[in-house]
N, C-alpha and C positions, 0 to 999 in steps of 0.2 A: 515379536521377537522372543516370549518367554514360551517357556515348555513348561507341563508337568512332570515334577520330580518322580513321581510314581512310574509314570507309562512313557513318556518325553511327547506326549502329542503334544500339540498347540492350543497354545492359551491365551485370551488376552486378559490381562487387569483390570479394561474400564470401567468393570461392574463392581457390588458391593461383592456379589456371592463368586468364584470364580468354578466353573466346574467348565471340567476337561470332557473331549469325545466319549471317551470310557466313565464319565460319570463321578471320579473323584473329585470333590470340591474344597476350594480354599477360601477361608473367608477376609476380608478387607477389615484392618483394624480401622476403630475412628479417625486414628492419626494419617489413615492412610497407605501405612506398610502393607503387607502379605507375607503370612510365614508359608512360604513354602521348603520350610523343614521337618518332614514326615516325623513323628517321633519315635517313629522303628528305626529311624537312621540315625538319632542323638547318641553319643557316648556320652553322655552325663545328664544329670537333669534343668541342670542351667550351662549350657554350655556358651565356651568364650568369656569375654572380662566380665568381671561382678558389678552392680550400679555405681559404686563410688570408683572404680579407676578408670569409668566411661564419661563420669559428670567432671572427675577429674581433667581428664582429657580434654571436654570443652572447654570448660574455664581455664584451659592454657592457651587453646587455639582461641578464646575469644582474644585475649590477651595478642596476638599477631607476632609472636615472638619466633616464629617460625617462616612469618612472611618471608624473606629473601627464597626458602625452597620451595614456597609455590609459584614466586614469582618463576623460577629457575625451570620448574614443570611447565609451566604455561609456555614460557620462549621456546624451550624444545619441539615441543608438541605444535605449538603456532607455525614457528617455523618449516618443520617438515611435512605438516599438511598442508602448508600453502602453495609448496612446492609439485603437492600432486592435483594442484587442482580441483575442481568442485565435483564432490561425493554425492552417488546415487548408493544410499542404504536401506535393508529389509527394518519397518517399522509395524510388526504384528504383521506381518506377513503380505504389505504393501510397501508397492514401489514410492521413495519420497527424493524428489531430485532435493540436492544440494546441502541435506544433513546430514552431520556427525555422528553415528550412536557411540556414545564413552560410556565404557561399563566399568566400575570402580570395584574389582574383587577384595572383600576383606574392607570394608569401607568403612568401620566403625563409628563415631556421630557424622560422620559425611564432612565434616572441615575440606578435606584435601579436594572434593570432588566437588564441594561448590564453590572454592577458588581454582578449580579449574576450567568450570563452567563458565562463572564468570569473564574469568580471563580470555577466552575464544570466544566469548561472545562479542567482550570489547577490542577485538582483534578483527570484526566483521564475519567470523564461522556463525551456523546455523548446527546446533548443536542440543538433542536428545540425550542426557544423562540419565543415569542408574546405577542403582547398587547394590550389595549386599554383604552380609556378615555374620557371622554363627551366631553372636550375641544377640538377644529379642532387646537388651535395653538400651545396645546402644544402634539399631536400626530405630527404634520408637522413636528416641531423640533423635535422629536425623530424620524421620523422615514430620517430627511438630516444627521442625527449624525453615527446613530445606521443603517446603511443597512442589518445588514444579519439578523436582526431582522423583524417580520410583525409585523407593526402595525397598526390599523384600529380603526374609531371614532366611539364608542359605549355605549351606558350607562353599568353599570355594573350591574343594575337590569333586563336586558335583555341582556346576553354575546351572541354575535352570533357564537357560539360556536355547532357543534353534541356534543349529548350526550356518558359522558364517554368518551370524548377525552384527557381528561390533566392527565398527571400524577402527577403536583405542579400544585399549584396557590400561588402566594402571594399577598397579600394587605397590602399595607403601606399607612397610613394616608389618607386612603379613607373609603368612605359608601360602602358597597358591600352587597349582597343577600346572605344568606346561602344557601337557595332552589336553586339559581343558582350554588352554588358551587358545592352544593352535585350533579345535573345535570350533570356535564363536569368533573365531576372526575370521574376519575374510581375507583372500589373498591379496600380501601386501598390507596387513594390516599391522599394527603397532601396541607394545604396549613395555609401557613407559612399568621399571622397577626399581624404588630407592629403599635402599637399606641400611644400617648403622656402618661407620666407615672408622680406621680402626680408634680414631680419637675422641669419637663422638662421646659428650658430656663426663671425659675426663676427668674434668676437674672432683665431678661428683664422687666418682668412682673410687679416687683416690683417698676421699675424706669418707667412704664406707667400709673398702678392704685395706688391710696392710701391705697386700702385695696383685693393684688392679692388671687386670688384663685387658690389652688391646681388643676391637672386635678382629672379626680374621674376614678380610672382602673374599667374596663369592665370584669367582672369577671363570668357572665355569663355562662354554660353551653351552648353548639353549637347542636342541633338535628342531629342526622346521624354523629358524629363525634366524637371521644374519642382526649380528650386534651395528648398527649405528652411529649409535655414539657411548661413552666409557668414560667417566671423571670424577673423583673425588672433591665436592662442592664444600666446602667450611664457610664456616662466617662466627663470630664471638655473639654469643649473647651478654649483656651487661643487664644487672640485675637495678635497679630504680628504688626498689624498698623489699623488703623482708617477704612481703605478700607475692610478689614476683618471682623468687629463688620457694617459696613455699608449694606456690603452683606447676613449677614443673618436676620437682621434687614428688608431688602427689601424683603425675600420671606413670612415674615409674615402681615398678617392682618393689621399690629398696622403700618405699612409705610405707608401705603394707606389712613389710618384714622387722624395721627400726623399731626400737624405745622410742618413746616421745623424745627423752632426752637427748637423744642421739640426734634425732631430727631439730629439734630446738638448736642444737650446739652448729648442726650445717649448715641451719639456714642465716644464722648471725656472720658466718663466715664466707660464706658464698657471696661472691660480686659477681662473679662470670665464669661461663661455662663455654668450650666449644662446641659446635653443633659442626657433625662433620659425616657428612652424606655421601653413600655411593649410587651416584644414580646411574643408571642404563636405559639405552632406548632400542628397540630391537622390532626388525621386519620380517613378518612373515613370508615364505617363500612361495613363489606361485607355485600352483598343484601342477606347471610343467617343467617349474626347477627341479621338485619332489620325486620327478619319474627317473 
């Protein structure tokens, strides 16, 4: 299912050393990842998040404080593919009756994608996960957590993905390509997108500007795609001790930018925050709706 970013032939991963028909090769970190992000295509020299808002990041998702929205991904997702019946997908360029392939664009330590893995697995699907993310530190750490998972450094405006290989993609709180999605989906294929909704961690917001702003929902129409489903998900997080309102405090922007004091002062006051999601689930159109 992977391509070379250079030439777009066919690759597979199972080896340490990976070289393409034409010869370019990529090599298999310890951990297991694959960067296949050329460095003639990097606009910066560490691109994507820095190590502490990646490790940040986990140590909130170990914490499950966001469980109710994977549970909320996993129902959708179960549900609608249950409804199409058992999936024949391209896996490296063989026919595999009755699996999944979910491709997680912008996947960052992998949390979202191996509770969603999980979750269809414990649903009875047969299910082939993958990911990728610009960031090298926070693919690493998903892919020492998450082994039966592939994941590999990539931008999500170029997936090194064949064409028509996924049957999900999900994008959670990243930039991604439509043109790329409709690409690596197959027709009729799905991919699940949540994004900040306009309440989302208010409360925080309020105790960092004097005059917070709502987020603004993306409400947009998708080309080659019929929207599904459309809802604004919330649920309250209540903060248990100091260390709890500290950890999600650190996977946002606003720790990086605070005084200490600043941060000390919110986190003593902080009990609870909204968490308020816009999720979408959106189908792709057969290549005879497209005509």
């Amino acid at each position: 299912m992977w391509h070379c970013p250079l030439c777009k032939s066919p690759i597979s991963l199972g080896t340490k050393q990976i070289i393409c028909p034409n010869r370019h090769s990529f090599d298999k970190a310890k951990s297991g990842y694959v960067n296949l992000l050329p460095v003639q295509f990097k606009k910066s020299k560490v691109p994507g998040d820095d190590k502490d808002m990646v490790r940040a990041r986990r140590e909130f998702h170990q914490l499950n404080a966001y469980l109710p929205l994977k549970e909320r991904m996993i129902s959708l997702l179960g549900d609608t593919l249950g409804k199409e019946g058992t999936h024949s997908v391209s896996m490296d360029g063989e026919r595999k009756s009755g699996f999944i392939n979910i491709y997680d664009a912008g996947c960052g330590e992998g949390s979202y994608l191996d509770a969603v893995i999980d979750g269809l697995l414990a649903k009875g699907f047969s299910v082939n996960g993958a990911g990728s993310d610009i960031a090298k530190i926070a693919v690493e750490l998903a892919a020492k957590a998450f082994k039966r998972t592939q994941f590999v450094v990539a931008s999500s405006f170029d997936l090194p993905l064949v064409d028509a290989s996924q049957d999900v993609v999900i994008q959670v709180f990243a930039p991604g390509s439509n043109e790329e999605y409709l690409r690596v989906l197959r027709a009729q294929g799905l991919l699940l997108t949540v994004d900040p909704a306009p309440k989302h961690l208010f409360e925080l917001k309020k105790r960092v500007y004097d005059d917070p702003k709502q987020h603004k929902l993306e409400e947009a129409q998708r080309a080659g795609f019929t929207r599904l489903h459309d809802e604004i998900f919330t649920f309250s997080i209540e903060f248990k001790s100091h260390e709890q309102a500290l950890a999600l405090i650190k996977m946002t922007p606003f720790y990086w930018k605070l005084p200490e004091g600043k941060i000390n002062e919110i986190v003593k006051t902080l009990t609870s925050v909204s968490a308020d999601f816009h999720i979408q689930l959106w189908q792709k159109h057969n290549s005879e709706d497209a005509k």
